[in-house]
Backbone as JSON, one array per atom type, in Angstrom:
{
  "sequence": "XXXXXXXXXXXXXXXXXXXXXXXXXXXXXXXXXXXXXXXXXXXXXXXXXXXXXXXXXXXXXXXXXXXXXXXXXXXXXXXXXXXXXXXXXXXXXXXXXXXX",
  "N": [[53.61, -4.78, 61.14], [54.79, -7.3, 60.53], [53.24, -8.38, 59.25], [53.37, -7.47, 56.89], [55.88, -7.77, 56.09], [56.2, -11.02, 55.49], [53.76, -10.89, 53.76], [54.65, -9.52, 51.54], [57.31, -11.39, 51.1], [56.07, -13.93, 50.41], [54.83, -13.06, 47.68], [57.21, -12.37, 46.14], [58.15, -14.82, 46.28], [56.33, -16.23, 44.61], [56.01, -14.76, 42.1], [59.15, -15.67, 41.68], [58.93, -18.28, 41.21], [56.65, -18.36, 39.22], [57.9, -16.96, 36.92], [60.12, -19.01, 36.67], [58.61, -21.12, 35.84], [58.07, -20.62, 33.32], [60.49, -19.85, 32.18], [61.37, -22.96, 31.76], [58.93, -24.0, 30.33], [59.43, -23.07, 27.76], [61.79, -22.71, 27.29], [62.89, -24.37, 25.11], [62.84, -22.77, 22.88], [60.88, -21.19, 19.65], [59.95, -23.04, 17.26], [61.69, -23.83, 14.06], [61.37, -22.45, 10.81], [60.71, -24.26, 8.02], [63.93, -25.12, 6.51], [65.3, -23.14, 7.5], [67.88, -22.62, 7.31], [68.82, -22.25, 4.85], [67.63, -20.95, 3.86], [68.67, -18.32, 3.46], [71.36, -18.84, 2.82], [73.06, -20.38, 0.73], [75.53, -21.67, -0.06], [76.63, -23.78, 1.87], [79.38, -24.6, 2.38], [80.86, -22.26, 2.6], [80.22, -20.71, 4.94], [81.07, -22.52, 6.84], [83.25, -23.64, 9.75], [87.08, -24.17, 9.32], [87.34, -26.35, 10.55], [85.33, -28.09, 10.1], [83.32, -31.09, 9.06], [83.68, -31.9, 5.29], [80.74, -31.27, 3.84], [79.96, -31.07, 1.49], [77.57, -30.22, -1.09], [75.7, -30.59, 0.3], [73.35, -31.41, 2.79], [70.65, -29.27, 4.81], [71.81, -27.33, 7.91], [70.11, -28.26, 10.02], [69.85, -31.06, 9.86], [71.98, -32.5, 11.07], [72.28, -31.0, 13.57], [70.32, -30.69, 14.86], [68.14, -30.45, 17.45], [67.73, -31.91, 20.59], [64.56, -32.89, 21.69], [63.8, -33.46, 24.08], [65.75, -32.19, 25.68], [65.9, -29.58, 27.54], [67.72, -27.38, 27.28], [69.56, -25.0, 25.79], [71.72, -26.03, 22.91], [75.38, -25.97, 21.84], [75.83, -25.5, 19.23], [73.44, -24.51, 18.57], [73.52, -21.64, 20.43], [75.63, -20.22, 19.14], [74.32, -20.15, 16.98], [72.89, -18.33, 17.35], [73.9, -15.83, 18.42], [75.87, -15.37, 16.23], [73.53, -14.22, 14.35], [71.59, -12.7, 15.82], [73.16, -11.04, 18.02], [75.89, -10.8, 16.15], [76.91, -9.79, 13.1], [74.97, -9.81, 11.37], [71.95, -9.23, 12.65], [69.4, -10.3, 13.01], [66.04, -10.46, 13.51], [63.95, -12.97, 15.09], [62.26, -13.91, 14.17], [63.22, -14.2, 11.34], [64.24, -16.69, 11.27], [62.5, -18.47, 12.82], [59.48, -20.03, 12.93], [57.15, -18.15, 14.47]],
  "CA": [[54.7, -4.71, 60.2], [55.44, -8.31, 60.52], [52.39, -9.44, 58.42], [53.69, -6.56, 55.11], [57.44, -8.48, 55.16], [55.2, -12.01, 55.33], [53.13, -10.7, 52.3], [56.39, -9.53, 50.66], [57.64, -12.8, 50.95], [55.32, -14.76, 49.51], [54.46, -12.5, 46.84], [58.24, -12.35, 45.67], [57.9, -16.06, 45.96], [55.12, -16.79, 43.78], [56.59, -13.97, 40.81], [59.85, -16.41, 41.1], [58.1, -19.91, 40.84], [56.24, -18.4, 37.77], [59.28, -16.73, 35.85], [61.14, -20.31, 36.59], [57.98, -22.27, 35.15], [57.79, -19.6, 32.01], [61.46, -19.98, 31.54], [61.63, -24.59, 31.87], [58.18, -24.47, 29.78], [59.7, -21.96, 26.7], [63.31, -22.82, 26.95], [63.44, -24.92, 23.82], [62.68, -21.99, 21.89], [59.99, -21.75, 18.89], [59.76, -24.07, 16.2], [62.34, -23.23, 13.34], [60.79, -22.51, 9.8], [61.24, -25.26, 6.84], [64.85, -25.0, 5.65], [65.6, -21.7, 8.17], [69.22, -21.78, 6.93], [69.02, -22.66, 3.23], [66.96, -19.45, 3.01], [70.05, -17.03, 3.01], [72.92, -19.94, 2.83], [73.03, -21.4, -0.44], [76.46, -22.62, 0.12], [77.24, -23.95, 3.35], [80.88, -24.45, 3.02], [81.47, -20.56, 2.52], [80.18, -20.19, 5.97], [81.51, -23.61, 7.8], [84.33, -23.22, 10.33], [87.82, -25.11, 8.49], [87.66, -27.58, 11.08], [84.14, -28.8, 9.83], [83.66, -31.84, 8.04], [83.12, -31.73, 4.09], [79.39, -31.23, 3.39], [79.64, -31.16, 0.07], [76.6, -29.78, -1.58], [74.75, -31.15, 1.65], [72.31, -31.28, 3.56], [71.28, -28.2, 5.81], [72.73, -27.3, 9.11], [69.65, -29.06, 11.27], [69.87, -32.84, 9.57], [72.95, -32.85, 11.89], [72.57, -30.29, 14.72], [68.89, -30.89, 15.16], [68.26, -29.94, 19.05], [66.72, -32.94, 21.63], [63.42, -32.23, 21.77], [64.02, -33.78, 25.46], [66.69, -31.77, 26.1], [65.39, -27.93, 27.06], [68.74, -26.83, 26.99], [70.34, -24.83, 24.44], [73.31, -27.05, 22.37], [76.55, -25.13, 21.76], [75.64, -25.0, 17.82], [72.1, -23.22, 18.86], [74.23, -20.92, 21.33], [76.64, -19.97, 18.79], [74.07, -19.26, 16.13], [72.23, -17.38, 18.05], [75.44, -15.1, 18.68], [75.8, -14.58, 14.98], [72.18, -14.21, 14.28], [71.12, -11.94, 16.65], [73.91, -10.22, 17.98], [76.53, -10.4, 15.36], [76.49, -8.95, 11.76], [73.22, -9.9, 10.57], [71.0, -8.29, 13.42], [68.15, -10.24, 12.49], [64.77, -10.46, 14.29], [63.49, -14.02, 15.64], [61.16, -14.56, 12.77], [63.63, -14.74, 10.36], [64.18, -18.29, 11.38], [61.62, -19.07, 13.6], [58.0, -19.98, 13.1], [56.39, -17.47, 15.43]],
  "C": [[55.16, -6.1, 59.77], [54.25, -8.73, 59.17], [53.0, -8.8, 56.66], [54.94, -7.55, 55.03], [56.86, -9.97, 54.84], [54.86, -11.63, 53.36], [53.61, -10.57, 51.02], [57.0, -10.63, 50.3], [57.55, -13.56, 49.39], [54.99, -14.1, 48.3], [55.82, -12.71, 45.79], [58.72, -14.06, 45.13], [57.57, -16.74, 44.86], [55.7, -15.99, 42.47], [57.82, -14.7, 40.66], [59.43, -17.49, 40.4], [57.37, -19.55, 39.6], [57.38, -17.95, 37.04], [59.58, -18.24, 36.07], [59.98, -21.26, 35.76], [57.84, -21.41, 33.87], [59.15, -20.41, 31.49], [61.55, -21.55, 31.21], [60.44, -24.46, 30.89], [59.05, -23.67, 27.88], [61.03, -22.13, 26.37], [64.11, -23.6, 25.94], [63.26, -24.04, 22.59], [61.67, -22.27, 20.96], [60.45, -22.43, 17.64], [60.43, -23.14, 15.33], [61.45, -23.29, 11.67], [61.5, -23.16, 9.07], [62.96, -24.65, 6.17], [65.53, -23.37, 6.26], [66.91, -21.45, 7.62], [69.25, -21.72, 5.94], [67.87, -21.32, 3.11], [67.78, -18.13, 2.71], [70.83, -17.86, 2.71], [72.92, -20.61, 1.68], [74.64, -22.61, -0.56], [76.95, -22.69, 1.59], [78.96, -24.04, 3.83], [81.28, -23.11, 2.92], [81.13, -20.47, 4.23], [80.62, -21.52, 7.29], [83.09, -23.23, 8.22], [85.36, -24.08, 8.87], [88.03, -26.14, 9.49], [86.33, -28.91, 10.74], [84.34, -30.0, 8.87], [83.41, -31.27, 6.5], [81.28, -32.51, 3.86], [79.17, -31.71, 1.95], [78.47, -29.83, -0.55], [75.52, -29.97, -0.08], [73.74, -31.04, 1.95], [72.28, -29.92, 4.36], [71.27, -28.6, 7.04], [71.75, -28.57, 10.2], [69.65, -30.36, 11.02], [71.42, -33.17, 10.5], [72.54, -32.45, 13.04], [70.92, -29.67, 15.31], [68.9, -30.48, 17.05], [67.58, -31.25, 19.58], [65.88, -31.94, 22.22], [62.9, -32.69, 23.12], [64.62, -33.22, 26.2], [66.07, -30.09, 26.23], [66.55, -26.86, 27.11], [69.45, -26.66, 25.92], [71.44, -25.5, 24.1], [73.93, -26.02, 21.81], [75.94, -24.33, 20.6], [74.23, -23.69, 17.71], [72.84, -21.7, 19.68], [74.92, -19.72, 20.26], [76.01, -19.4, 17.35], [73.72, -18.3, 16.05], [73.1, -15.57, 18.51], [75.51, -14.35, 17.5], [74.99, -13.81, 14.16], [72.22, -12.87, 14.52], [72.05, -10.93, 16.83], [75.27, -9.73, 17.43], [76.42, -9.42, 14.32], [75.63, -8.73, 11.01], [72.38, -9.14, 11.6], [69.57, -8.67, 13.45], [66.98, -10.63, 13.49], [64.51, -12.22, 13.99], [62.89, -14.49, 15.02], [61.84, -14.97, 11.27], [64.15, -16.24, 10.22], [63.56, -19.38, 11.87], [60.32, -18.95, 13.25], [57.29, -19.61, 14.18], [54.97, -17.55, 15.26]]
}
């Protein structure tokens, strides 16, 4: 009996250590498609908080809030679109901004 909780172990082991290297290799998410927000957003100040600066006509959202491509942690602004995206009012599937 001692060698099955052993085998158990290690087995439970080895299925963490890969999920944890899946999740650290994947955790910057995929590559966003050319201009991902300027494809529904034509005006950005309709959808900028009122504490945001003035854009103007601007630039879009990632010439600021670009992600470190060092960093594999999500940044607030990724967090928060992802929120609206996904599980807010739009509902939309992963491809609509992402190059899958």
């Amino acid at each position: 009996m001692k060698i099955w909780k052993e085998l158990t172990i290690y087995a439970l082991a080895i299925l963490l250590a890969s999920a944890l290297l899946i999740v650290s290799v994947t955790a910057g998410g995929p590559p966003l498609k050319e201009n991902a927000c300027g494809a529904c957003h034509k005006d950005y100040n309709t959808i900028m908080p009122k504490s945001h600066p003035d854009i103007g006509k601007g630039e879009a959202c990632m010439s600021c809030h670009a992600p470190d491509p060092s960093n594999k942690e999500a940044t607030k602004f990724s967090t928060e679109v992802h929120k609206v995206h996904k599980n807010g009012k739009a509902k939309l599937e992963c491809s609509a901004c992402h190059a899958l």
